[in-house]
C-alpha positions in Angstrom: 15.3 -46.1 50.1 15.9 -43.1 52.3 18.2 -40.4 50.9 19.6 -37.4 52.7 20.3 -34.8 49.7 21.6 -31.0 50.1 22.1 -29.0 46.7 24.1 -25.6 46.9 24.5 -23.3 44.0 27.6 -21.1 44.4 26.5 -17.7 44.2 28.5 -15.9 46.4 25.2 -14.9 48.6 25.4 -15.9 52.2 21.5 -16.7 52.9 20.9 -19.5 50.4 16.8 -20.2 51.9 15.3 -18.8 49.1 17.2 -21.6 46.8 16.5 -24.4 49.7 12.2 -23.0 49.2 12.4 -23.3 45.2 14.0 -27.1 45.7 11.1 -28.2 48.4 8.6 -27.0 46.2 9.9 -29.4 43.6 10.2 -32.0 46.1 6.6 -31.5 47.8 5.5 -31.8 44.2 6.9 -35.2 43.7 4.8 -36.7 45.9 7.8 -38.4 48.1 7.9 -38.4 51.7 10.1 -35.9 53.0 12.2 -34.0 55.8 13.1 -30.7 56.0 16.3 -30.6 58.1 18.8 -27.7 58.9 21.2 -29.0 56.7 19.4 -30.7 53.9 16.3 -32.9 53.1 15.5 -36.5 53.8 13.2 -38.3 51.3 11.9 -41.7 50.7 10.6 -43.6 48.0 11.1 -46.2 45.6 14.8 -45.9 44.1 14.5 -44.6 40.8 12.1 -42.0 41.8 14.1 -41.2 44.5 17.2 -40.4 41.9 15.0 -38.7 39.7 13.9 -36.4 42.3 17.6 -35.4 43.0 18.7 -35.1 39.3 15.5 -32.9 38.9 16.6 -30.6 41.9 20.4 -30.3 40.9 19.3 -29.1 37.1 16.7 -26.7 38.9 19.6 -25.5 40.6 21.7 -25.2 37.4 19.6 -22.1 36.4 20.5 -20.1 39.2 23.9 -20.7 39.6 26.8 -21.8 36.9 28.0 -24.1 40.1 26.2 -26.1 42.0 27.7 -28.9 44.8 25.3 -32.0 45.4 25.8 -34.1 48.6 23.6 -37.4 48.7 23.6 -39.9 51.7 21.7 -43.1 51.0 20.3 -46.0 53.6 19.3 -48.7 50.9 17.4 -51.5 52.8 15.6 -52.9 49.7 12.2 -51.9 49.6 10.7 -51.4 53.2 8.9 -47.9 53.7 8.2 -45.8 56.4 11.6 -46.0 57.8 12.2 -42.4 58.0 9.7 -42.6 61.1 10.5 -46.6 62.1 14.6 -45.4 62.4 13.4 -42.2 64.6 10.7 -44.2 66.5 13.5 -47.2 67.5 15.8 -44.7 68.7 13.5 -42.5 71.4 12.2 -45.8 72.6 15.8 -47.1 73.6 15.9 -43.6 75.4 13.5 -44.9 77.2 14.7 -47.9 78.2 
């Protein structure tokens, strides 16, 4: 499973990367393949860790901010990994063509 995930605590503060540092660190702790993107983080894994991962985040999140807004994307093709880099790879090489 690949998920796209972004987590915002409403604080009221405009910069929110010190928030989007304490959430990779949780993620690079998990072990899971990830993305750091402008606008969220892609991560891959088996399902259930994958929606652990994200519950862990939001509740991290929770103790900064009494609001928090959680947007998940999900591309569930059963259990194939390495499709971060496969879905990325089959697009530049049709660029090519």
């Amino acid at each position: 499973m690949i998920a796209e995930f972004s987590i915002v605590p409403i604080t009221g503060e405009e910069s929110l990367s010190k928030y989007v540092a304490i959430l990779i660190k949780e993620v690079e702790s998990s072990g899971l393949k990830y993305q750091l993107t402008p606008m969220g983080t892609i991560i891959e894994g088996e399902t259930d860790r994958v929606f652990e991962l994200i519950k862990k985040c939001h509740n991290l999140m929770k103790q900064h901010a009494n609001r928090v807004l959680t947007r998940i994307s999900i591309d569930d093709r059963g259990n194939e990994l390495n499709r971060m880099d496969k879905k990325v790879k089959s697009v530049l090489e049709k660029l090519d063509e």
